[in-house]
C-alpha positions as CSV (number, residue, x, y, z in Angstrom):
1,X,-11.8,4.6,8.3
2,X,-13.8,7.2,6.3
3,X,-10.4,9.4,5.8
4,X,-8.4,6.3,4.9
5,X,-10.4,4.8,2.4
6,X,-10.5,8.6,0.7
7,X,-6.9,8.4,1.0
8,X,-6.7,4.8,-1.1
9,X,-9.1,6.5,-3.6
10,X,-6.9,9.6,-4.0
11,X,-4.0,7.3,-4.2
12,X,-5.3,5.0,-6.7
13,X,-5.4,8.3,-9.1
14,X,-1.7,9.0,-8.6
15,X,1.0,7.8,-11.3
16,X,3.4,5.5,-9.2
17,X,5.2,4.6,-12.2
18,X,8.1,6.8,-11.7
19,X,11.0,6.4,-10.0
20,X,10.4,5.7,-6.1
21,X,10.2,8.5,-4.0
22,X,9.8,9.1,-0.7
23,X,6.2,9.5,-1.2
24,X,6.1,6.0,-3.4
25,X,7.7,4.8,0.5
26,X,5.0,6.4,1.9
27,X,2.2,4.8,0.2
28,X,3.9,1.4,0.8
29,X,3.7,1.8,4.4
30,X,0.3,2.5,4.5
31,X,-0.7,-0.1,3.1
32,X,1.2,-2.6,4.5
33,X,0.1,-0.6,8.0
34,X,-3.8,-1.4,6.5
35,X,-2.7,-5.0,5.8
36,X,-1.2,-5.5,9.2
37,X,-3.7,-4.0,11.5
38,X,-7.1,-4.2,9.3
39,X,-6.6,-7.4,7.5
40,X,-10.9,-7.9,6.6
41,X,-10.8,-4.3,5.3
42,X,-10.6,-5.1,1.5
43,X,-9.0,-2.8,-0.2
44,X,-7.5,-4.1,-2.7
45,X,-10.7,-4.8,-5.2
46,X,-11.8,-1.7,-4.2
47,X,-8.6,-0.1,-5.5
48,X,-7.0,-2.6,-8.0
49,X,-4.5,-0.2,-9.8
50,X,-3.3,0.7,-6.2
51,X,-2.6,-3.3,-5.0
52,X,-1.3,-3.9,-8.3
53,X,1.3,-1.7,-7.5
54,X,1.6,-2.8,-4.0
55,X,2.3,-6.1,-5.5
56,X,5.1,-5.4,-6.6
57,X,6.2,-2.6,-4.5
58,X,5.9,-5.0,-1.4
59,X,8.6,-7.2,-3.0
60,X,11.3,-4.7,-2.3
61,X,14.2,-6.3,-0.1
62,X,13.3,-3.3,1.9
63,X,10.0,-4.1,2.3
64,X,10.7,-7.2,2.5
65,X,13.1,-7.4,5.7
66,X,11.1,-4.8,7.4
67,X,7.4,-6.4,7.7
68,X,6.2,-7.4,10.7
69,X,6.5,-10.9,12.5
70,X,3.5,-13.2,11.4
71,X,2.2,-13.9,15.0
């Protein structure tokens, strides 16, 4: 979890304003990965620019239709 947390850190520094790339996709998926399969972790106030923008991001009617089933 050490790597994946400097990962959040390192993304939190990155401009994600632009137009959505494949690495903006990328980003997504890990954290809705994190969300899915590490639910306590607490990220997010940790890393508030980067679940602002997963806020948003996570709205996508790609993301949407692709989450996972809530068991």
């Amino acid at each position: 979890m050490r790597k994946a947390h400097q990962g959040l850190a390192a993304a939190e520094r990155e401009d994600l304003s632009s137009r959505h790339t494949i690495g903006h996709i990328t980003i997504g998926c890990m954290l809705g990965y994190l969300d899915f399969r590490f639910p306590d972790d607490g990220w997010r106030p940790r890393h508030p620019r980067l679940a602002g923008w997963y806020q948003e991001f996570a709205e996508l009617p790609s993301m949407w239709t692709t989450r996972p089933p809530v068991a």
